[in-house]
N, C-alpha and C positions, 0 to 999 in steps of 0.2 A: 304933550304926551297923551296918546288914545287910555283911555278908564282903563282896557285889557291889557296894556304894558305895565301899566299901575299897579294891577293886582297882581302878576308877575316876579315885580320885583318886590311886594311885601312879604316881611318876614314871617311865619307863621309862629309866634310865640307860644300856643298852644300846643303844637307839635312837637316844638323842643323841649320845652319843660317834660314836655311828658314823655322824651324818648330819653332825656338827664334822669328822672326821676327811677323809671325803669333799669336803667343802666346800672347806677345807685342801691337799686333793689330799700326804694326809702318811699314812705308815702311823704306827702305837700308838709305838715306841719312838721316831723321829725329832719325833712333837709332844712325847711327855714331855720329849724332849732339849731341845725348841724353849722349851719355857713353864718350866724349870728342877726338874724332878719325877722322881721314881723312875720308870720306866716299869711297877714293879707295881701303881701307884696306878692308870693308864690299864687297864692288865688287869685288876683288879679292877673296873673299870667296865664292862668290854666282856662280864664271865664273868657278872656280877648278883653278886657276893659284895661290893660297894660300890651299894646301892639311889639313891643321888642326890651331889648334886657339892657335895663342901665348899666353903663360900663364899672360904677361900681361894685353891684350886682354879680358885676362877671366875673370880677378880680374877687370878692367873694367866694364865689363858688371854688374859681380855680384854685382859691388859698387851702380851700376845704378839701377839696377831688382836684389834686395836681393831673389824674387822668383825663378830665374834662378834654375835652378839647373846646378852645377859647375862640375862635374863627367859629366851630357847630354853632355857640351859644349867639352868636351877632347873627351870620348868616343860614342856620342852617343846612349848611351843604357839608357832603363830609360824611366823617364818622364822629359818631358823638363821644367814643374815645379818643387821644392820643395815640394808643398804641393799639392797635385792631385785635392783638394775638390774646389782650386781656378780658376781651369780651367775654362771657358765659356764653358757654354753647347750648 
């Protein structure tokens, strides 16, 4: 696999947390507080030294914001809701 397909298929963990984060309308240590988590785990998410979201992590979040969408939080593709209509406009 060429280095440029590589970087293609990695997940941008930084992106997501911070388009979950947004969504939320919560800053890094009040969602870690929210979904039961150290808030170094979220800042290791936001800083790149955590590359993608432990799946328990996800089941997590999702427990917490059943709106998440659980696919955004892996892949980032998508909307970072479930349901698009509940977005803030």
């Amino acid at each position: 696999m060429k280095e440029s397909e590589k970087a293609e298929k990695n997940v941008d963990a930084r992106r997501i947390i911070d388009e979950v984060l947004k969504a939320v309308g919560m800053n890094a240590p009040t969602f870690a507080n929210k979904i039961g988590i150290n808030y170094q785990r979220i800042f290791d998410l936001q800083r790149g030294r955590t590359k993608k979201f432990n799946p328990g992590v996800v089941n997590l979040i999702c427990d917490a914001f059943p709106q998440i969408n659980k696919s955004f939080l892996f892949t980032g593709e998508g909307s970072v809701l479930n349901n698009t209509n509940e977005q803030p406009q």
